[in-house]
C-alpha positions in Angstrom: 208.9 -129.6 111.0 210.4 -132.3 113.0 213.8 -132.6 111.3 217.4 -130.6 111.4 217.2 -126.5 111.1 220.4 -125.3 109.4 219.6 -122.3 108.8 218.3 -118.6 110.1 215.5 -118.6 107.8 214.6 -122.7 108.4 214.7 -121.6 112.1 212.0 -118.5 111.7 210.0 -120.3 109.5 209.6 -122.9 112.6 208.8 -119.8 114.7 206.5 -118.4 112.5 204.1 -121.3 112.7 203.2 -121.2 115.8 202.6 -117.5 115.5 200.3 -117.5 112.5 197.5 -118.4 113.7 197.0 -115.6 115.9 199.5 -112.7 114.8 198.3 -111.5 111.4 201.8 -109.2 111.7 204.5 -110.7 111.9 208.2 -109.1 111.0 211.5 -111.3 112.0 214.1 -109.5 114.0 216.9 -111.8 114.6 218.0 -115.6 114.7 221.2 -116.9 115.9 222.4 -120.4 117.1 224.4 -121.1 119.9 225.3 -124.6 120.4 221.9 -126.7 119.2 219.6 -123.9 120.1 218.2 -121.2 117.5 216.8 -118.0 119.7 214.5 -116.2 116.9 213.1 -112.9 117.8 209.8 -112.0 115.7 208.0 -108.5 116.1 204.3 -109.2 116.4 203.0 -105.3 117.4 201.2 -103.8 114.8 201.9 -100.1 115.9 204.4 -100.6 119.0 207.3 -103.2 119.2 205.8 -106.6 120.9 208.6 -108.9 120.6 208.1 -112.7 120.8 211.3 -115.2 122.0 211.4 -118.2 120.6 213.8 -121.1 121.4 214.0 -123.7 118.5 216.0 -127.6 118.6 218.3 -127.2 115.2 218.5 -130.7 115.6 214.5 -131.5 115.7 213.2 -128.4 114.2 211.0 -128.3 117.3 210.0 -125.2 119.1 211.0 -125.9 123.1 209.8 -122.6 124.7 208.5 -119.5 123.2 207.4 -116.6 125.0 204.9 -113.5 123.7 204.3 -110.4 126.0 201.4 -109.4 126.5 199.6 -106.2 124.7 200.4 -103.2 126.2 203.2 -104.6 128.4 
């Protein structure tokens, strides 16, 4: 995206890219901004919770660190 995220859904949307590739299933949970930070939570478990953290730059609309667990964790 490479440009300022203002909003929850601008922020997921960045999140969501990096996931779809690989996570057919993908529900958003919860985005929130603290300072210049978005944390995004996305659910990517098809019949149990697998919860993916995200940390995206609202000023660059980057992803800087993203985590998935692992199936079954």
């Amino acid at each position: 995206m490479d440009s300022e995220v203002k909003s929850a859904q601008e922020a997921t949307q960045v999140a969501q890219s990096v996931l779809e590739a690989e996570y057919g299933f993908r529900r958003p949970i919860k985005a929130q901004k603290i300072e210049d930070i978005w944390y995004v939570q996305i659910d990517v478990g098809v019949f149990k919770p697998r919860i993916a953290n995200f940390k995206v730059d609202a000023k660059m609309g980057v992803v800087l660190e993203y985590e998935v667990p692992a199936e079954g964790s």
